[in-house]
N, C-alpha and C positions, 0 to 999 in steps of 0.2 A: 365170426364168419361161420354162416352154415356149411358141412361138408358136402362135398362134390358127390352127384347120386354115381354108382355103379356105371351107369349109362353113358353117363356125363364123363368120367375116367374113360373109359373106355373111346369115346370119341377122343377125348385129346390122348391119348396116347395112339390110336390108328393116325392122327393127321402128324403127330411127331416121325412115327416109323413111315409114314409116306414121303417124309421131306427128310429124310435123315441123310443119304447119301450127299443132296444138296449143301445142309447144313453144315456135313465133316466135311466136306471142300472149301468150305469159306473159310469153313473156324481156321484148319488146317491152311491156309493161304495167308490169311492175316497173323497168324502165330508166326509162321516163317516171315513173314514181313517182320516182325515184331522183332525177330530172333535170327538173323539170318545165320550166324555162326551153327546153326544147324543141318543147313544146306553143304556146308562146308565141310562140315563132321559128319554127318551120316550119309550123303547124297542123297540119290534120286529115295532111299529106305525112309529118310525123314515124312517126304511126302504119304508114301504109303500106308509107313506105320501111321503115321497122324490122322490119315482119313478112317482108318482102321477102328484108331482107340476111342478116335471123337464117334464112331458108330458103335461101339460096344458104350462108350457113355450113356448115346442118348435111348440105346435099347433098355438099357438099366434104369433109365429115367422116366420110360414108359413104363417097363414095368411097376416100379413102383407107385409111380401115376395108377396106374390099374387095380393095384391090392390099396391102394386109398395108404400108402406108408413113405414117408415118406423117413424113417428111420432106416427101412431098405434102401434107398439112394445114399442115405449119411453113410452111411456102414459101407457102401461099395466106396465112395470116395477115400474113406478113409483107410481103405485095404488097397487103392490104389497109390496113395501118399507112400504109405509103408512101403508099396512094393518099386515105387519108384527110386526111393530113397534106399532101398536096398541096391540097387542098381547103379548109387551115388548119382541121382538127379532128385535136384530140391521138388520137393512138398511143394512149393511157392507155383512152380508149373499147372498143376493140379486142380490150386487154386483162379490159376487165372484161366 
């Protein structure tokens, strides 16, 4: 597969950061669906943080959509796992 021009990155990552706020609301709605014991344990913070982290994801996921690396998004997830799991909440979150 030939790699994506400059240009071409750059549009998909403005139409990701355009729809992001949308996006950490869903992701974060169906996770607590998924999770409810969340809601329970962290309250109304659950929500918050959730739409938060899912917007700090998908900015990292532009960016690196943008520098064409996508070794930058590995590397963010992966300091995300760590830092979760430092926190004692499973990696497995992270993942899904």
């Amino acid at each position: 597969m030939r790699p994506m021009s400059l240009p071409d990155r750059v549009n998909v990552a403005e139409r990701l950061r355009t729809w992001r706020q949308e996006a950490a609301t869903e992701v974060t709605k169906e996770f607590l669906e998924r999770h409810p014991d969340w809601l329970e344990r962290y309250g109304s913070r659950a929500i918050e943080r959730g739409e938060q982290d899912a917007i700090y994801h998908l900015e990292f996921l532009a960016a690196a959509i943008e520098a064409g690396s996508s070794a930058a998004f590995e590397n963010y997830a992966r300091w995300c796992a760590r830092m979760l799991e430092a926190r004692g909440i499973s990696r497995s979150f992270v993942i899904e």
